[in-house]
SERO-4910 file (N, C-alpha, C, O; in steps of 0.05 Angstrom, whole numbers):
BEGIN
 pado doro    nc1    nc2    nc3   cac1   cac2   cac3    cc1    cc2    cc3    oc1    oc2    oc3
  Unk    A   -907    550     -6   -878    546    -10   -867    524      7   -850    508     -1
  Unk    A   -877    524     32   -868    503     47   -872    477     41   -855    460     46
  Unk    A   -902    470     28   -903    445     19   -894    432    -11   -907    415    -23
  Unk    A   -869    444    -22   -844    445    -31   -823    437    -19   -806    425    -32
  Unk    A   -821    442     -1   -792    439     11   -778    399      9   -757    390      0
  Unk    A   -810    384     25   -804    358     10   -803    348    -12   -792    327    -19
  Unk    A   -813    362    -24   -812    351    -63   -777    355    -68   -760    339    -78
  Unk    A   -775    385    -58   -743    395    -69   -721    372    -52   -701    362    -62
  Unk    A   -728    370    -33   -710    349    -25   -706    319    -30   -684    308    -27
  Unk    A   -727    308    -38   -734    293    -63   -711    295    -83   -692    279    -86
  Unk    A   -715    315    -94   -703    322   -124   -677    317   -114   -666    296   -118
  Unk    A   -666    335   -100   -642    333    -89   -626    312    -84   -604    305    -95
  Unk    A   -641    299    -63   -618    274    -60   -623    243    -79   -616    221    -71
  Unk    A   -639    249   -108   -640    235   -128   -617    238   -144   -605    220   -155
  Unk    A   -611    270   -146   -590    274   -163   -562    271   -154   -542    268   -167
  Unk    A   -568    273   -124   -546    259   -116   -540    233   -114   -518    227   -124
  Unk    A   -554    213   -103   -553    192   -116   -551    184   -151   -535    165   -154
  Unk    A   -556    189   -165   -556    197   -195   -533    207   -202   -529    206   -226
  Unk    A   -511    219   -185   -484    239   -193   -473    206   -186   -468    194   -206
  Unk    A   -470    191   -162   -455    175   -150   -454    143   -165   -434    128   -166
  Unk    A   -484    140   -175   -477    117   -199   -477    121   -217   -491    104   -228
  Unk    A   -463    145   -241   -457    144   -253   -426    149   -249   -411    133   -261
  Unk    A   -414    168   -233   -390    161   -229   -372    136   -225   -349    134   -232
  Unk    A   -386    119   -213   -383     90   -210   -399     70   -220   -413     52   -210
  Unk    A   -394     77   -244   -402     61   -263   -389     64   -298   -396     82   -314
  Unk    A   -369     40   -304   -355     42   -331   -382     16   -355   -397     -4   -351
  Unk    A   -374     34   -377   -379     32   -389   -365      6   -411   -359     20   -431
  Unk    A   -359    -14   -415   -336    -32   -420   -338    -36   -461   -358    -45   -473
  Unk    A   -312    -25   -474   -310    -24   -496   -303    -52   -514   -284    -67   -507
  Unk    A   -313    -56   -529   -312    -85   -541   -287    -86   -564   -292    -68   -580
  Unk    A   -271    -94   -569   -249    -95   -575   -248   -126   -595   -257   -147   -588
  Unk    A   -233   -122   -620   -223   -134   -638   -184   -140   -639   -169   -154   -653
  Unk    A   -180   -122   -616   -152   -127   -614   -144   -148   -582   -148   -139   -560
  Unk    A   -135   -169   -585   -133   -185   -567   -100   -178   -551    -80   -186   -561
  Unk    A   -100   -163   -529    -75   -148   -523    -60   -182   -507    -70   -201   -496
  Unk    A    -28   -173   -516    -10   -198   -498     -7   -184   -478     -5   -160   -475
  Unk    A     -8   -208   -461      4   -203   -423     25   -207   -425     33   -231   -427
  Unk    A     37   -191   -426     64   -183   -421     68   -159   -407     90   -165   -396
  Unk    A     64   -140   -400     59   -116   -391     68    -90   -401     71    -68   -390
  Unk    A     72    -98   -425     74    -77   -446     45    -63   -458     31    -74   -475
  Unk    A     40    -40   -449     17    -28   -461     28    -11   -488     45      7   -490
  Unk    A     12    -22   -505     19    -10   -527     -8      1   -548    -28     12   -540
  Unk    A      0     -6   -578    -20      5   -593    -36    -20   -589    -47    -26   -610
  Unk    A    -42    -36   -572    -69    -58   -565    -81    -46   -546   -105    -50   -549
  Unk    A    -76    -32   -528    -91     -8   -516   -101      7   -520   -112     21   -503
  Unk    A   -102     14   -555   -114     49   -556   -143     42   -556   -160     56   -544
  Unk    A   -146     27   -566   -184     25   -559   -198     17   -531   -222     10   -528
  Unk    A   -182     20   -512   -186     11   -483   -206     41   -470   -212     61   -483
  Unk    A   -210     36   -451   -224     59   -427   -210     64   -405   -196     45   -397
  Unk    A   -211     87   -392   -192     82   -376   -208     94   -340   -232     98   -342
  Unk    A   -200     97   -317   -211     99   -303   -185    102   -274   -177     82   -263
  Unk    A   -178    124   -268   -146    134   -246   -149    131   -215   -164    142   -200
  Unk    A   -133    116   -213   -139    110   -178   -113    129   -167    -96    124   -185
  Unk    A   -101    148   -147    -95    166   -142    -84    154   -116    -97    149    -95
  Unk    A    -57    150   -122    -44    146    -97    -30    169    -79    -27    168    -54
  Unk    A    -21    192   -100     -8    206    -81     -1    228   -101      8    221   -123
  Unk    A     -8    261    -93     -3    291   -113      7    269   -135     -6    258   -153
  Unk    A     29    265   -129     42    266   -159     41    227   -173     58    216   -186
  Unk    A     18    218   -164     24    188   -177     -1    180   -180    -17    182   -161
  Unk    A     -8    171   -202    -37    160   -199    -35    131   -213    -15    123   -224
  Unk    A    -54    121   -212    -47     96   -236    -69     85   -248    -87     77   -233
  Unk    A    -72     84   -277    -95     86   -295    -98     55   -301    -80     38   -305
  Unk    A   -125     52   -301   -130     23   -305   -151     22   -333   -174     30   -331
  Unk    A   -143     13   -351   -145      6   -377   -165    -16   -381   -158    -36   -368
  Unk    A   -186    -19   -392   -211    -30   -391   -220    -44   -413   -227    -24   -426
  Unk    A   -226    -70   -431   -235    -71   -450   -248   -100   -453   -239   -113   -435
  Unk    A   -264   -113   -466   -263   -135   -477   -272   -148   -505   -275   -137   -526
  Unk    A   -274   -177   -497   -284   -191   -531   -299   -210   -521   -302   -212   -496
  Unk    A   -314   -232   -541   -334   -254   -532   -317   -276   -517   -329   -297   -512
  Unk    A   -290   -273   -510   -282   -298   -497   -277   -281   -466   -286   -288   -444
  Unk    A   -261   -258   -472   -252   -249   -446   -248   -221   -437   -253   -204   -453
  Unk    A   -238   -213   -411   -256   -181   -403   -210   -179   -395   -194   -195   -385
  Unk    A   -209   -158   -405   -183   -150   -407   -181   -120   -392   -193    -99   -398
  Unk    A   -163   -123   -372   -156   -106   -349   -123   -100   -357   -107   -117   -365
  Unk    A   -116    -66   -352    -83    -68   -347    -84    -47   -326   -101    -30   -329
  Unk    A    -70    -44   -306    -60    -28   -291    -33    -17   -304    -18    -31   -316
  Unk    A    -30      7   -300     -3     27   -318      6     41   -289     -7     49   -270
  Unk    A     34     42   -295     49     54   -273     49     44   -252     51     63   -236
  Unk    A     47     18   -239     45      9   -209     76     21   -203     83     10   -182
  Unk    A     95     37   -214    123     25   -193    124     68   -191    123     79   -213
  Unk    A    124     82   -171    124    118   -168    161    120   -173    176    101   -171
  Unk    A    167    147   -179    188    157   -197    206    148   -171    228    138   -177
  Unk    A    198    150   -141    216    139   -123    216    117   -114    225    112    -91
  Unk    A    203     98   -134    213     65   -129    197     55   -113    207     38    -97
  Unk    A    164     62   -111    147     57    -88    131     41   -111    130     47   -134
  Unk    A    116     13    -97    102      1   -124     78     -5    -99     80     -8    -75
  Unk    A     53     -5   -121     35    -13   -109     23    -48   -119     33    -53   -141
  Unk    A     12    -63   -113     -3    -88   -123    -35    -82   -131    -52    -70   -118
  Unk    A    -38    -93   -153    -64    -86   -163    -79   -117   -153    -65   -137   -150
  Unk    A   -101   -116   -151   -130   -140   -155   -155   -131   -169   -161   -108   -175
  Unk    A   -164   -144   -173   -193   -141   -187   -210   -159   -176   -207   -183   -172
  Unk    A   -236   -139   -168   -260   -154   -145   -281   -153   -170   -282   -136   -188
  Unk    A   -299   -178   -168   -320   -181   -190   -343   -183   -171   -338   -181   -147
  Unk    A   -366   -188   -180   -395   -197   -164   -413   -203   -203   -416   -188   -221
  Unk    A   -418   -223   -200   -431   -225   -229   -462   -225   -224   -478   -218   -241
  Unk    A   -468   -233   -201   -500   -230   -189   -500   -200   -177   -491   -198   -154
  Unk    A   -509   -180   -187   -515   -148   -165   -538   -156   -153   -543   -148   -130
  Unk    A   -556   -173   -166   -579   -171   -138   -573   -184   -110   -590   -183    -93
  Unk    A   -544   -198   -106   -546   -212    -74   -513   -197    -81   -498   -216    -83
  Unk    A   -502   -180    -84   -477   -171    -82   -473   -160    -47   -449   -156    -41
  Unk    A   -489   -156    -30   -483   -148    -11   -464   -165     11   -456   -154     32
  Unk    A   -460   -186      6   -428   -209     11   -419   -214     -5   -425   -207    -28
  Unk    A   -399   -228      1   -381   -240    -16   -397   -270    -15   -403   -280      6
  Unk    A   -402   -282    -40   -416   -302    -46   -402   -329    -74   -379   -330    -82
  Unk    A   -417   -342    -80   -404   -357   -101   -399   -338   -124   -379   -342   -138
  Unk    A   -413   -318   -129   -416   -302   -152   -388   -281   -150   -378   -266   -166
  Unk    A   -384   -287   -125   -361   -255   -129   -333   -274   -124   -328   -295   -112
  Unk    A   -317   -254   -143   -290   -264   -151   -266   -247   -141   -267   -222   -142
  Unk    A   -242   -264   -131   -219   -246   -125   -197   -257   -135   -186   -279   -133
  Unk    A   -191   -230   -150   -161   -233   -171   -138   -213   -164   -141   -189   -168
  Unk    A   -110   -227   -153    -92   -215   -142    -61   -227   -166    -58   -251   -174
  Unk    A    -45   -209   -172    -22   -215   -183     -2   -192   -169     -7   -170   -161
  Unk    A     25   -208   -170     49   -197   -165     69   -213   -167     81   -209   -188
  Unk    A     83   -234   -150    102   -251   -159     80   -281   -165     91   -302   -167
  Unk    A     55   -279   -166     45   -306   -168     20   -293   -177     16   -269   -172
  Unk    A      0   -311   -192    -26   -298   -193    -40   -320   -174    -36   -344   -173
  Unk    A    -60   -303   -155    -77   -317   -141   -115   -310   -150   -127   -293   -164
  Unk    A   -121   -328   -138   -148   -330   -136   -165   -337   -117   -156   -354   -101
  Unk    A   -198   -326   -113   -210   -333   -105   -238   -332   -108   -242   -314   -124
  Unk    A   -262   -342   -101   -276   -353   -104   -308   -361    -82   -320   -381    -74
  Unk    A   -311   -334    -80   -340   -333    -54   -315   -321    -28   -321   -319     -4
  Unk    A   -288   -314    -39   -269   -312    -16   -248   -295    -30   -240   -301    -53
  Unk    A   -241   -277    -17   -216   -256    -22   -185   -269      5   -189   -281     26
  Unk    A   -156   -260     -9   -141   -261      5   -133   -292     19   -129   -297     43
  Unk    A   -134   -314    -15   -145   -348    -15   -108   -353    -25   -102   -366    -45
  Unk    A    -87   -339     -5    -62   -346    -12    -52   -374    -26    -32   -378    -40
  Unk    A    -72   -390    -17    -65   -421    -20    -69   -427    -53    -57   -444    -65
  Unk    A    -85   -414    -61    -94   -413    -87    -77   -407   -113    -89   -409   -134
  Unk    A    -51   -399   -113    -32   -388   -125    -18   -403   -149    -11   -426   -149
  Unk    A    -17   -383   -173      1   -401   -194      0   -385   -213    -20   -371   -220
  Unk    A     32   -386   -225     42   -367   -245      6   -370   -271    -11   -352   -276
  Unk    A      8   -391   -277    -14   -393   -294    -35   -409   -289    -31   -433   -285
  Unk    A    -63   -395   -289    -85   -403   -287   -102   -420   -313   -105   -404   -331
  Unk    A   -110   -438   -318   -120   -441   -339   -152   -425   -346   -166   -437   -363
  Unk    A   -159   -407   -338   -185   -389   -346   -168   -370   -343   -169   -363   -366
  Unk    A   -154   -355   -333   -143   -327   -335   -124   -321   -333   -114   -343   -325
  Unk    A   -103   -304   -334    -73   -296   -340    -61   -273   -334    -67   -257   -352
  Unk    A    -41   -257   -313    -32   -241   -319     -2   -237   -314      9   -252   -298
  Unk    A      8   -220   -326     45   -218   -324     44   -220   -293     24   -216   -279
  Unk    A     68   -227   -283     72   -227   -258    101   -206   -250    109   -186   -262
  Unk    A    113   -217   -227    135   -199   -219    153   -218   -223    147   -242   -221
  Unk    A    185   -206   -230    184   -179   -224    188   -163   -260    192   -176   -281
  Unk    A    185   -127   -257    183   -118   -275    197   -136   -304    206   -160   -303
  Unk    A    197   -122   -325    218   -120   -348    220   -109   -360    199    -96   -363
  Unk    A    240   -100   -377    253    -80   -393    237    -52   -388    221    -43   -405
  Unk    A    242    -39   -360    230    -28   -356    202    -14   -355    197     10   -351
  Unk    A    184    -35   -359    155    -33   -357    151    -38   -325    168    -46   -309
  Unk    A    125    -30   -320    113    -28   -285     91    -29   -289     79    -13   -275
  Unk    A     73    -46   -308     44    -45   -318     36    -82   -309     50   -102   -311
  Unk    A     18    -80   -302      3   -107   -303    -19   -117   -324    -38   -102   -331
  Unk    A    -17   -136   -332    -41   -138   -355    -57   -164   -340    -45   -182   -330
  Unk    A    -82   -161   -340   -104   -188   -340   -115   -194   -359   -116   -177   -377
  Unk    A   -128   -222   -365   -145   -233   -387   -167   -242   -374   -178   -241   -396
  Unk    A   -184   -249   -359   -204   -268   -356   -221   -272   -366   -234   -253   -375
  Unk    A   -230   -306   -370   -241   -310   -382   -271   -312   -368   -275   -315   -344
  Unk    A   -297   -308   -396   -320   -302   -387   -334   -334   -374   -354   -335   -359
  Unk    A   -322   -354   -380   -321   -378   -373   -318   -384   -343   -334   -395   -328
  Unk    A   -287   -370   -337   -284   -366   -309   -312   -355   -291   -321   -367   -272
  Unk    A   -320   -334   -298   -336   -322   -282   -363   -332   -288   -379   -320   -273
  Unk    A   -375   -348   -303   -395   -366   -309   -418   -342   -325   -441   -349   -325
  Unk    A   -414   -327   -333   -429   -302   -352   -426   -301   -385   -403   -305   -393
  Unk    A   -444   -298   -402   -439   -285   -421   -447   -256   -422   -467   -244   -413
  Unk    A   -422   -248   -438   -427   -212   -435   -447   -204   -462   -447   -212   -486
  Unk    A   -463   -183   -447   -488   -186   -470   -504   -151   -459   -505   -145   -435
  Unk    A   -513   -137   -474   -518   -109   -472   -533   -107   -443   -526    -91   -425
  Unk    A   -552   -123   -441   -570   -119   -412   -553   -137   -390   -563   -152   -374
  Unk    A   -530   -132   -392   -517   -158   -365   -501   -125   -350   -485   -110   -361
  Unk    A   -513   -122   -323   -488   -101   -307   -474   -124   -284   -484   -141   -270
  Unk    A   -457   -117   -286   -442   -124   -266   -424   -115   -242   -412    -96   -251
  Unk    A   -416   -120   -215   -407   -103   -195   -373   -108   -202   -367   -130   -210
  Unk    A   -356    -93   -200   -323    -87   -202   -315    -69   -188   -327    -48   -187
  Unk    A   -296    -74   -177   -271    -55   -158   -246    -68   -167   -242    -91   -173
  Unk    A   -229    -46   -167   -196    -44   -169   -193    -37   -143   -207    -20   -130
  Unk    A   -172    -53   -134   -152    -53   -113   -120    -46   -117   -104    -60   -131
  Unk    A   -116    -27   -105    -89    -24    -98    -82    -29    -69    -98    -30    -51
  Unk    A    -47    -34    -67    -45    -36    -35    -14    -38    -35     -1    -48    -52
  Unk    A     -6    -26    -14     28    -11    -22     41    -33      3     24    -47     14
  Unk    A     63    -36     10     83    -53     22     71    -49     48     74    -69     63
  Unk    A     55    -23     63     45    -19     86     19    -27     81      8     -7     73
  Unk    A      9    -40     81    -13    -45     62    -46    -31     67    -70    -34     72
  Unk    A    -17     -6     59    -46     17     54    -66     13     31    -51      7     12
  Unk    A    -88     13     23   -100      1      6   -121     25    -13   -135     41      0
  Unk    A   -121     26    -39   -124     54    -57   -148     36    -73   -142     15    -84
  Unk    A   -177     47    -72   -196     36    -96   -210     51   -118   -213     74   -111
  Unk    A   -219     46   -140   -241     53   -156   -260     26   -152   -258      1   -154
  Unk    A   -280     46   -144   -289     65   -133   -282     73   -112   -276     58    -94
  Unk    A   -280     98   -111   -261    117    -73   -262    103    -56   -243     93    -45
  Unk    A   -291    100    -49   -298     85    -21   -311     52    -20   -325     40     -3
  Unk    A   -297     42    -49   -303     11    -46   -284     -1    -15   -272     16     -1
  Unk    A   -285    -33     -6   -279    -45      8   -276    -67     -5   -293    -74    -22
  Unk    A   -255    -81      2   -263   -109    -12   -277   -127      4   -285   -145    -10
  Unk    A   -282   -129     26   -307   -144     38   -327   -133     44   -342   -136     64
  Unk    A   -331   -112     17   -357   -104     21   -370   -101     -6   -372    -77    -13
  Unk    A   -378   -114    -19   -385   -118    -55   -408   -104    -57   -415   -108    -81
  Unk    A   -427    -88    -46   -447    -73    -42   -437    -43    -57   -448    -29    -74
  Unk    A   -412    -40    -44   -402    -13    -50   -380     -6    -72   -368     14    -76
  Unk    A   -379    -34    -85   -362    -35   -115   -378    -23   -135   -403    -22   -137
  Unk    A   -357    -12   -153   -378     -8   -183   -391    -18   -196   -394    -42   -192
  Unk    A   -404     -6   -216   -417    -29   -236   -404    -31   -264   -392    -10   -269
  Unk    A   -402    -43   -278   -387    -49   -307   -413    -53   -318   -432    -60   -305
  Unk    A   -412    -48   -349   -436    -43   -367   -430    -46   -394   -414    -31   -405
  Unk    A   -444    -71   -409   -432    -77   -428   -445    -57   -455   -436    -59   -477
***
């Protein structure tokens, strides 16, 4: 019986590892509907995926997932809580997982709120800023007609990939509130740490 006990532990912390990348890991839905950035989520969303980052009991905010052969389409829903608290969304990429353990040429940082920024082997590249990017796009601040949603486009150009059934790739969502407390999918991503981002799966 005893010389069991290592096999069972074996077993064990496979399935736990095995519970942990599949939780962090989406599945990305291919889409015929090309949604506008505007930050209106509507019926161009219903074929989306979705995946809830959890700011607080009563607020979470769902991030909407999809793409097509030009571009990989992101919305964040609800950034602004019923008492006027808003959070800022980004999107962390790594298109190489076998050297994802830095931030490298391969990994990408995408930030919107009153400007969209970017960066590039580098997160938090302020200098980089502009309502419109020519590879990618999203509504900016402030709200309208009562919407509190962000939409992204990027293009597969931008990130130098074509998306294709055997391509995985590393992703994290970022949130981060006026204190700049900071909320991810995956729970315990980092953004200077691309090792511990999810994987996306076409």
């Amino acid at each position: 019986m005893k010389d069991s006990y290592p096999l069972l532990l074996v077993l064990i912390l496979f399935c736990v590892s095995l519970q942990g990348y599949t939780q962090n890991t989406i599945l990305l839905p291919k889409t015929t509907v090309v949604p506008l950035i505007d930050g209106v989520l509507g019926e161009e969303w219903k074929d989306s995926q979705s995946v809830s980052i959890h700011i607080s009991p009563n607020w979470s905010i769902a991030v909407n997932y999809k793409y097509d052969v030009a571009y990989l389409y992101i919305a964040f829903e609800n950034l602004v809580s019923t008492e006027g608290l808003r959070v800022t969304p980004e999107i962390l990429i790594a298109t190489n997982i076998a050297a994802n353990k830095s931030w490298n040429t391969d990994t990408y940082w995408f930030h919107s709120s009153y400007s969209n920024c970017e960066g590039i082997g580098e997160f938090y590249n302020w200098e980089n800023c502009a309502n419109i990017h020519p590879d990618w796009q999203a509504n900016i601040l402030p709200f309208k007609n009562g919407n509190n949603n962000i939409e992204f486009k990027i293009s597969w150009a931008k990130l130098q990939i074509n998306p294709s059934a055997n391509l995985n790739i590393g992703i994290a969502f970022k949130l981060s509130n006026a204190l700049e407390k900071q909320f991810y999918w995956p729970k315990l991503a980092t953004i200077s740490s691309p090792v511990n981002w999810g994987v996306l799966k076409f």
